[in-house]
KEFI-57908 format. One record per residue: residue in three letters; chain; x, y, z of N, C-alpha, C, O in turn. Coordinates in nm, 4 decimals, decimal comma. Layout:
KEFI-57908
+-----+----+----------+----------+----------+----------+----------+----------+----------+----------+----------+----------+----------+----------+
:  aa : ch :     n_xx :     n_yy :     n_zz :    ca_xx :    ca_yy :    ca_zz :     c_xx :     c_yy :     c_zz :     o_xx :     o_yy :     o_zz :
+-----+----+----------+----------+----------+----------+----------+----------+----------+----------+----------+----------+----------+----------+
: Ala :  A :        X :        Y :        Z :        X :        Y :        Z :        X :        Y :        Z :        X :        Y :        Z :
...
+-----+----+----------+----------+----------+----------+----------+----------+----------+----------+----------+----------+----------+----------+
//
This chain:
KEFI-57908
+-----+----+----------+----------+----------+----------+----------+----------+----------+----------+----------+----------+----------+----------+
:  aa : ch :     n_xx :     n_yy :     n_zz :    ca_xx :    ca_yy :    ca_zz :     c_xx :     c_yy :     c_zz :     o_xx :     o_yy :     o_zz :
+-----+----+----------+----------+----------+----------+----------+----------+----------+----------+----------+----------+----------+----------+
: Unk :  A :  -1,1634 :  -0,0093 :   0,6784 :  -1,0297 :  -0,0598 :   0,6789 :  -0,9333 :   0,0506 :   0,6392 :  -0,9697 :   0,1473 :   0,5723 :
: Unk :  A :  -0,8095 :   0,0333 :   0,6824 :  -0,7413 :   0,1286 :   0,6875 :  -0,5871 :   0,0182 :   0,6186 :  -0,5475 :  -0,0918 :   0,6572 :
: Unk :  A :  -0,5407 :   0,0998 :   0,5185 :  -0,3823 :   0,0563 :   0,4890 :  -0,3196 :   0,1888 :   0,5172 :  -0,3588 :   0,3050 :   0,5071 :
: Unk :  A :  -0,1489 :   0,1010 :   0,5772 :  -0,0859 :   0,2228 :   0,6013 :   0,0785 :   0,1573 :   0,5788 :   0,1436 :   0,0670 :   0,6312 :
: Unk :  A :   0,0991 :   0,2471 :   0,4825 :   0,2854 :   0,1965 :   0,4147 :   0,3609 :   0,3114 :   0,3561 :   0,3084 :   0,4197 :   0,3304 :
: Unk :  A :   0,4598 :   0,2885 :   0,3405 :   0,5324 :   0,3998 :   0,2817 :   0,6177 :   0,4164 :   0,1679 :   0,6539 :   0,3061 :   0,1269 :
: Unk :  A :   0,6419 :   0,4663 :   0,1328 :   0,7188 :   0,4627 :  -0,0262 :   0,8777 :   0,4162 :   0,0343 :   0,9453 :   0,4722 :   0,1206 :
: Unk :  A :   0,9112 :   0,2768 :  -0,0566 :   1,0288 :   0,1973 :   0,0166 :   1,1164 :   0,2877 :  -0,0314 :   1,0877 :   0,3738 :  -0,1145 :
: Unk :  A :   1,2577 :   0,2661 :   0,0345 :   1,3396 :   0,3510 :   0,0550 :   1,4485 :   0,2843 :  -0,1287 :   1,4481 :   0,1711 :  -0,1771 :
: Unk :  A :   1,5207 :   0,4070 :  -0,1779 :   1,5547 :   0,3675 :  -0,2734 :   1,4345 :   0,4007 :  -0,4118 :   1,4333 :   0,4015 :  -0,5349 :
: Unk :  A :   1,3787 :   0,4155 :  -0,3418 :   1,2775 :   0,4207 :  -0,4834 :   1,1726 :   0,5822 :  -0,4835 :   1,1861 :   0,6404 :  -0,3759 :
: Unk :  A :   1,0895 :   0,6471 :  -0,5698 :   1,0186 :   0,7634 :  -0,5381 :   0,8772 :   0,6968 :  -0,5892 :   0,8712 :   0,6002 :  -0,6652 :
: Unk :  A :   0,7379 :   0,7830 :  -0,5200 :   0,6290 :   0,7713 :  -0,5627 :   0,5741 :   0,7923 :  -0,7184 :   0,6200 :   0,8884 :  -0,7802 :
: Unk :  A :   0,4588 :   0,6891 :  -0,7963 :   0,4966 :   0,7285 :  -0,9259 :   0,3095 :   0,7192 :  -0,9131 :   0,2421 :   0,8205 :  -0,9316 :
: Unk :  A :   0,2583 :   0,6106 :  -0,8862 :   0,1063 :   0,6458 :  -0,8730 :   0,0482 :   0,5061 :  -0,8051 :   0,1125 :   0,4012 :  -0,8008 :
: Unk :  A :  -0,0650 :   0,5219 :  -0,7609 :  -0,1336 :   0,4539 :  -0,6879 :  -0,2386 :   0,3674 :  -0,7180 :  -0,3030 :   0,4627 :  -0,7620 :
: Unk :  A :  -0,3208 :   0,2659 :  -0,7357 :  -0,4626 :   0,2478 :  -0,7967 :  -0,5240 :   0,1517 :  -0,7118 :  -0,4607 :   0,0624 :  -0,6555 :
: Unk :  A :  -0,6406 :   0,1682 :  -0,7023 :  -0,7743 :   0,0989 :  -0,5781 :  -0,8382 :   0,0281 :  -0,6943 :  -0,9083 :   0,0894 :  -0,7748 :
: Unk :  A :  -0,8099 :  -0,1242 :  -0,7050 :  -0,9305 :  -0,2434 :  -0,7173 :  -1,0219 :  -0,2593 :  -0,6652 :  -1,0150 :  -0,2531 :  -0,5425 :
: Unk :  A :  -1,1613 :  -0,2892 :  -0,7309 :  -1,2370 :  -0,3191 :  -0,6636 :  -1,4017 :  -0,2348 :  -0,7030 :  -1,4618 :  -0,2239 :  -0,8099 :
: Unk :  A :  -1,4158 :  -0,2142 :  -0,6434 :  -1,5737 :  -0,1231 :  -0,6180 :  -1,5469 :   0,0113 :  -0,6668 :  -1,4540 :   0,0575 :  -0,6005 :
: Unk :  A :  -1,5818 :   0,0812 :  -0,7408 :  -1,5254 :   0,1974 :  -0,7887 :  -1,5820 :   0,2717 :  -0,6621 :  -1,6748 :   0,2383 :  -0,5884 :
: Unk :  A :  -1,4834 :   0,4041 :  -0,6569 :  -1,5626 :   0,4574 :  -0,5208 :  -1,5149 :   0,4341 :  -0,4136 :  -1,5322 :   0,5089 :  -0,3174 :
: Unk :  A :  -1,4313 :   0,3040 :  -0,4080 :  -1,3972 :   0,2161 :  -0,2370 :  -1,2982 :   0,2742 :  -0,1852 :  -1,2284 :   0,1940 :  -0,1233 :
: Unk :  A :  -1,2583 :   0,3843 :  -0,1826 :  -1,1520 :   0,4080 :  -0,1262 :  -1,0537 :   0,5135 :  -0,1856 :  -1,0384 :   0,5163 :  -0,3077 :
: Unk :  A :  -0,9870 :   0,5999 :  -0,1055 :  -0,9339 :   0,7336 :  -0,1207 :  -0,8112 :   0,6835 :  -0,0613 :  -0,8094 :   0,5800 :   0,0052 :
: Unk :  A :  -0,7214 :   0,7459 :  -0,0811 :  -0,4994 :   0,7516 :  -0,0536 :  -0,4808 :   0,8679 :  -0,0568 :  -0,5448 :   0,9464 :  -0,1267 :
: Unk :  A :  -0,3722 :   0,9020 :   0,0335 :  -0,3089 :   1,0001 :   0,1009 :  -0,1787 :   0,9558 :   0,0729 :  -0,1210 :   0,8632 :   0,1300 :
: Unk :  A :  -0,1273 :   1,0386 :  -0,0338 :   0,0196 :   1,0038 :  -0,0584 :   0,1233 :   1,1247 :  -0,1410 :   0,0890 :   1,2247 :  -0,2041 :
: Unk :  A :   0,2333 :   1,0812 :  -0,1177 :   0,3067 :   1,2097 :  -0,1323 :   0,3235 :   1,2489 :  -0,2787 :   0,3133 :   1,1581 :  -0,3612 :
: Unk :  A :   0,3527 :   1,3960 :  -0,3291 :   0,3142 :   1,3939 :  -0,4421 :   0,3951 :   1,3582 :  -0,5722 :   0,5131 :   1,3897 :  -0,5569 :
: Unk :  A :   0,3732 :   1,3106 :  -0,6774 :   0,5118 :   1,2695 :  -0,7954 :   0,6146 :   1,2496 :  -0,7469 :   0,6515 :   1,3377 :  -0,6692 :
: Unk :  A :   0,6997 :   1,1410 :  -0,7651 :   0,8555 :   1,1706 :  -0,7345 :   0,9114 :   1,1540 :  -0,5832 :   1,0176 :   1,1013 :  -0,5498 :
: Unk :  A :   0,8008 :   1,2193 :  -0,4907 :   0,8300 :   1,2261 :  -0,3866 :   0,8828 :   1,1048 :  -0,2987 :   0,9327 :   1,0183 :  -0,3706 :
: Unk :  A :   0,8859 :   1,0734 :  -0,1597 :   0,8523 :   0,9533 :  -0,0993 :   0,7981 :   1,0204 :   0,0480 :   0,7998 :   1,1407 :   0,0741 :
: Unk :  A :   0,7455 :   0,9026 :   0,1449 :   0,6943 :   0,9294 :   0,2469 :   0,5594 :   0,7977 :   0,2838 :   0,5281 :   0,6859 :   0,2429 :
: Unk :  A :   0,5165 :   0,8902 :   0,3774 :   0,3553 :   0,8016 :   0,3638 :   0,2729 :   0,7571 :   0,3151 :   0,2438 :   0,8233 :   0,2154 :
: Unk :  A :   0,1900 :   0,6460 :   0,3332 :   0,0475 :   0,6047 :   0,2114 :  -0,0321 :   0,5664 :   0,3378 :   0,0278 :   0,5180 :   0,4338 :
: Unk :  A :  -0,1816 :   0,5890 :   0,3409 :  -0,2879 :   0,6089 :   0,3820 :  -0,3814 :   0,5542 :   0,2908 :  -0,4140 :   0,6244 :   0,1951 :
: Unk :  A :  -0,4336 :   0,4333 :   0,3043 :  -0,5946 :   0,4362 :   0,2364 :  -0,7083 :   0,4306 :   0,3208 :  -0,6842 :   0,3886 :   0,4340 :
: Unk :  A :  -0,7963 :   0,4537 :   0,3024 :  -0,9033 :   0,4260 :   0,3785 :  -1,0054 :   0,3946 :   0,2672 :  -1,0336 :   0,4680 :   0,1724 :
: Unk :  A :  -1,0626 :   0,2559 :   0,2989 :  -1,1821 :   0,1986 :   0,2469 :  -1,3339 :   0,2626 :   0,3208 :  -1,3642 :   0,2499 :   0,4395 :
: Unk :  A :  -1,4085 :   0,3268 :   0,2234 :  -1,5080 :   0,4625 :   0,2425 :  -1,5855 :   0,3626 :   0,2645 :  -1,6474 :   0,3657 :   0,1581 :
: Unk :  A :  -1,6363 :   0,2633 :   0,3300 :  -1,7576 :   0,1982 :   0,3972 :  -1,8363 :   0,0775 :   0,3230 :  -1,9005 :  -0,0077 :   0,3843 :
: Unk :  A :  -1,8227 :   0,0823 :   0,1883 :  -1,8687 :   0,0244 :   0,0827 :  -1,8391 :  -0,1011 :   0,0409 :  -1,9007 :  -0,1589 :  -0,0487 :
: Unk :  A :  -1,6917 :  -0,1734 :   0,1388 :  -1,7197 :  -0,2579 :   0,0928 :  -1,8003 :  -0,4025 :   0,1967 :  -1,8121 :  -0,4120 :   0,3188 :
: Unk :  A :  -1,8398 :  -0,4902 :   0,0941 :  -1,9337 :  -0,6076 :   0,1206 :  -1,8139 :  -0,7017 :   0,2136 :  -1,6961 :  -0,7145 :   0,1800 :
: Unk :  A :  -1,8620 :  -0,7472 :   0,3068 :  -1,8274 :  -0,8875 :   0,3633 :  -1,7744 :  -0,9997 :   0,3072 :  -1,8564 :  -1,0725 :   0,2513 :
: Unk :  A :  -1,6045 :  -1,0512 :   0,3057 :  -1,5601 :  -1,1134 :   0,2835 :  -1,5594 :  -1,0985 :   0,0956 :  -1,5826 :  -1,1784 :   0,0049 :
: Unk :  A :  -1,5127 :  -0,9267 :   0,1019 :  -1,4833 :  -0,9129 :  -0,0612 :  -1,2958 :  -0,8871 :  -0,0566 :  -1,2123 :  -0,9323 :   0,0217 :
: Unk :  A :  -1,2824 :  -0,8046 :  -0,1650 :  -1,1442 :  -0,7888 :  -0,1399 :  -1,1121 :  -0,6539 :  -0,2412 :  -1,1737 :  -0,6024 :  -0,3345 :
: Unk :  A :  -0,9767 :  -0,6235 :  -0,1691 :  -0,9975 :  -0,4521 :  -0,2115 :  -0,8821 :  -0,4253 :  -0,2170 :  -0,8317 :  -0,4200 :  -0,1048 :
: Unk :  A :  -0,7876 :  -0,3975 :  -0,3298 :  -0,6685 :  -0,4629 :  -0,3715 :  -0,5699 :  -0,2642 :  -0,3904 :  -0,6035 :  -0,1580 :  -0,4428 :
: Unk :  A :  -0,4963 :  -0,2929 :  -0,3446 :  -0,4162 :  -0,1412 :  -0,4106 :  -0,2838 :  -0,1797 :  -0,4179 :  -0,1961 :  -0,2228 :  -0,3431 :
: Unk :  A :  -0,2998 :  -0,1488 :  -0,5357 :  -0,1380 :  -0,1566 :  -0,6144 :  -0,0684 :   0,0072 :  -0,6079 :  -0,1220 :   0,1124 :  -0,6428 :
: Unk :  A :   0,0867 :  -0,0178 :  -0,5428 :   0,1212 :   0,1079 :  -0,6071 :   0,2793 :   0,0734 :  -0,6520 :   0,3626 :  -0,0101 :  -0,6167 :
: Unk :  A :   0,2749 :   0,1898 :  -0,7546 :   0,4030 :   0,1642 :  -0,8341 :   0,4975 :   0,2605 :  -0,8224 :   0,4495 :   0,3730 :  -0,8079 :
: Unk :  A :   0,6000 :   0,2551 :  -0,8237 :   0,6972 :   0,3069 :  -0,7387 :   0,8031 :   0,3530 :  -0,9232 :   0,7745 :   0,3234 :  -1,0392 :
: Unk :  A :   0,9110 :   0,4249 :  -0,8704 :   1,0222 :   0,4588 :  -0,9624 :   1,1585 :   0,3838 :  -0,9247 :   1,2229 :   0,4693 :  -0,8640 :
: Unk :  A :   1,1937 :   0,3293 :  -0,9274 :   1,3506 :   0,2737 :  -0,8845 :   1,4538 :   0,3639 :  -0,9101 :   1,4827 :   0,3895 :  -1,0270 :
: Unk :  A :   1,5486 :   0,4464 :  -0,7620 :   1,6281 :   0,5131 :  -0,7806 :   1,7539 :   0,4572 :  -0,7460 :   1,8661 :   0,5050 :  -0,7629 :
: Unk :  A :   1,7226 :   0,3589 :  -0,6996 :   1,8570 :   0,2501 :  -0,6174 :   1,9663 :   0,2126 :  -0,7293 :   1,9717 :   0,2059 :  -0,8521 :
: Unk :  A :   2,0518 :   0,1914 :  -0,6164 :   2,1687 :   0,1625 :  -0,7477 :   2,1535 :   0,0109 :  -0,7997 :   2,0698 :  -0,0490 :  -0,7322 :
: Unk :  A :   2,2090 :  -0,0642 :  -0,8968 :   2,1759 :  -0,1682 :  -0,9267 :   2,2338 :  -0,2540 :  -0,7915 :   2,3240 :  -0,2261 :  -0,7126 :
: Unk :  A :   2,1319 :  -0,3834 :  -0,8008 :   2,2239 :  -0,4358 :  -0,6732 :   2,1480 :  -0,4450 :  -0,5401 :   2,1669 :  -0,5293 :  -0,4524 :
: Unk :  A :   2,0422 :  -0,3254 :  -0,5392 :   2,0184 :  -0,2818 :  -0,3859 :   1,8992 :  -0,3653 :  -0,3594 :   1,8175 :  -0,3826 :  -0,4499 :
: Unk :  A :   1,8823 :  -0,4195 :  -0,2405 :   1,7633 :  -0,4941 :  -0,1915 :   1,6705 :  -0,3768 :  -0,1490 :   1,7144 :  -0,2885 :  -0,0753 :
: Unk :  A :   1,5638 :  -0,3754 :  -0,1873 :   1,4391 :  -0,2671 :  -0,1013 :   1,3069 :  -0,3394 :  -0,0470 :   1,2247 :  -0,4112 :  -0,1039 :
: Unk :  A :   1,3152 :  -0,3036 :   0,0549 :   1,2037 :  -0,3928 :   0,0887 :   1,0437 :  -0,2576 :   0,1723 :   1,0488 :  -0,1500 :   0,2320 :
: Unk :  A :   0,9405 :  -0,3397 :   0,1320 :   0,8146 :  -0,2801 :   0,1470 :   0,7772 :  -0,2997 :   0,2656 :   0,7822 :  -0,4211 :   0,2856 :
: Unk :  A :   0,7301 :  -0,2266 :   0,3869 :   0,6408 :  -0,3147 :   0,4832 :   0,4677 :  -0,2123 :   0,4562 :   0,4646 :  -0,0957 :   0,4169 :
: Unk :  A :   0,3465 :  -0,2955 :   0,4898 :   0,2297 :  -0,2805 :   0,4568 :   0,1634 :  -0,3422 :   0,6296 :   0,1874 :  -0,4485 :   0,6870 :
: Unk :  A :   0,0759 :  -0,2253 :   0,6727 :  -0,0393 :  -0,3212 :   0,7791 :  -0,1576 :  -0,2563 :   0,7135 :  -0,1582 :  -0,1669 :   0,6289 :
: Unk :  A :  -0,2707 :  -0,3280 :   0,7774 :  -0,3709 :  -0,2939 :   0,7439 :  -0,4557 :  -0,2795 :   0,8870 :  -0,3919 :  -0,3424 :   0,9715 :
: Unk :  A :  -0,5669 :  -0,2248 :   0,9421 :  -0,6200 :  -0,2531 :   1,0392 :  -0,8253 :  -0,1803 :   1,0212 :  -0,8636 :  -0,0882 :   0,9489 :
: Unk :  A :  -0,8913 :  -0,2487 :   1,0959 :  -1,0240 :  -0,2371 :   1,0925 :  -1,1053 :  -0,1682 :   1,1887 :  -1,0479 :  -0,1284 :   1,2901 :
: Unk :  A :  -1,2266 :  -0,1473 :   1,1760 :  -1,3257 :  -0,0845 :   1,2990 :  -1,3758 :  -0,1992 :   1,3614 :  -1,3871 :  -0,1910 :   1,4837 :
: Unk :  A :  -1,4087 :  -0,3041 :   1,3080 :  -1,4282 :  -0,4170 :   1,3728 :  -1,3611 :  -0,5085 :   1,4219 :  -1,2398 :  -0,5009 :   1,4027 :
: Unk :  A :  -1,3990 :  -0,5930 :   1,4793 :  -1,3128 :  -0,7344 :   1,5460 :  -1,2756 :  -0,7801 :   1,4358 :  -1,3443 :  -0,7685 :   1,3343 :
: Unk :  A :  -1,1403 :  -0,8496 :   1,4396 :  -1,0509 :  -0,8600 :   1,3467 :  -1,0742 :  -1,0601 :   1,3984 :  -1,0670 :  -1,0855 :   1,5187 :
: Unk :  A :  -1,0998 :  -1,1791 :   1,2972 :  -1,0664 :  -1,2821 :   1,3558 :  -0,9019 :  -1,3951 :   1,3165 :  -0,8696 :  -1,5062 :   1,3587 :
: Unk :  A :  -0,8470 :  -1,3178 :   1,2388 :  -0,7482 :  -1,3046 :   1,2116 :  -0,6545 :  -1,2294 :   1,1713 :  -0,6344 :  -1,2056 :   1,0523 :
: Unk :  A :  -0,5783 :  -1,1781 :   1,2781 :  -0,4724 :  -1,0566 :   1,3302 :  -0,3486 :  -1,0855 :   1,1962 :  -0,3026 :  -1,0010 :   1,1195 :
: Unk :  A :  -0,3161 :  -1,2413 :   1,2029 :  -0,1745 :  -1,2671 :   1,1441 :  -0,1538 :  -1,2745 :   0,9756 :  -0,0610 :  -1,3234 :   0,9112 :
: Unk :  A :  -0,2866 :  -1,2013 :   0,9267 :  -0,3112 :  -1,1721 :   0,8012 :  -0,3051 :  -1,0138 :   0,7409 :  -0,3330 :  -0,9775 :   0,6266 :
: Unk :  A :  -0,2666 :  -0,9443 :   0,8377 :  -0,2983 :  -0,7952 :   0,8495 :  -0,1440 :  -0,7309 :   0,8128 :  -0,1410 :  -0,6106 :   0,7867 :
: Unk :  A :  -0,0383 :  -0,7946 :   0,8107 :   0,1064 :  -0,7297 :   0,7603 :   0,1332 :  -0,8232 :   0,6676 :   0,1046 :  -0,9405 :   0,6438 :
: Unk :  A :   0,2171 :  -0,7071 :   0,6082 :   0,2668 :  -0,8089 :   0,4530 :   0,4293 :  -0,7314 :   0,4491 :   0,4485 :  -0,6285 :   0,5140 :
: Unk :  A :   0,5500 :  -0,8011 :   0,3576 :   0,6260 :  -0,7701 :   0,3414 :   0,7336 :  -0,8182 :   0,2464 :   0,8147 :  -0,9060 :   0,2759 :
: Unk :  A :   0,7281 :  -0,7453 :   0,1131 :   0,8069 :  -0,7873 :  -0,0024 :   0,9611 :  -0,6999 :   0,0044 :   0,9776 :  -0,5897 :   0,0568 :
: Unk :  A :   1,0594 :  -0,7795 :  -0,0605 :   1,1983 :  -0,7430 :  -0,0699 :   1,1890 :  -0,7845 :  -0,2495 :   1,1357 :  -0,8718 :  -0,3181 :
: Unk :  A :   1,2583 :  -0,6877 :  -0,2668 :   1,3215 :  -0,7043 :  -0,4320 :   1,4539 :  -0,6212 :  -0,4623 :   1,4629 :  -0,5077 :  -0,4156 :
: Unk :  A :   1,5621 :  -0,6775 :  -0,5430 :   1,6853 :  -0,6256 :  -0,6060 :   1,6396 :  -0,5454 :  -0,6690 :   1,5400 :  -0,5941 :  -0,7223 :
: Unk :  A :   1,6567 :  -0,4130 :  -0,7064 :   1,6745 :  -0,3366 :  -0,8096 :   1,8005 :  -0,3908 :  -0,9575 :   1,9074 :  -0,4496 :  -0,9735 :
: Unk :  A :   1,7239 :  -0,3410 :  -1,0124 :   1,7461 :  -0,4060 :  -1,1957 :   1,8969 :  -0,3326 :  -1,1766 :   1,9786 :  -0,3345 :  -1,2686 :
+-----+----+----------+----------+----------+----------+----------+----------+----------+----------+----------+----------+----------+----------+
//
């Protein structure tokens, strides 16, 4: 499995973390501070109908006020039997 999102706009990269199976998975992301791309890839390990969670936490540079919103897909090597579970998408005000 593959996630692929980007550091929302308004805000910079602060760090990343993989739930789950220790081991399950490596990120490709830009460095401190920065923003840009995120890349995970789940390294093969995990079991059938488990779950494999990555949180990442961001810096808020937005002015107060500002809506930022996240978009997230995910996609597989295998047949997928539900497609309409594979994007996600949160909005939040900055403080």
């Amino acid at each position: 499995e593959v996630l692929n999102t980007q550091v929302p706009a308004g805000t910079t990269f602060d760090y990343i973390r993989i739930s789950g199976t220790p081991g399950l998975g490596t990120c490709t992301t830009p460095s401190y501070g920065g923003t840009g791309q995120i890349i995970c890839h789940e390294n093969s390990a995990m079991a059938p109908n488990t779950t494999w969670t990555v949180r990442l936490t961001v810096k808020v540079t937005a002015s107060t006020g500002t809506v930022m919103t996240e978009n997230a897909a995910t996609m597989a090597d295998t047949p997928d039997p539900n497609l309409a579970n594979n994007t996600a998408t949160i909005s939040t005000t900055a403080p």
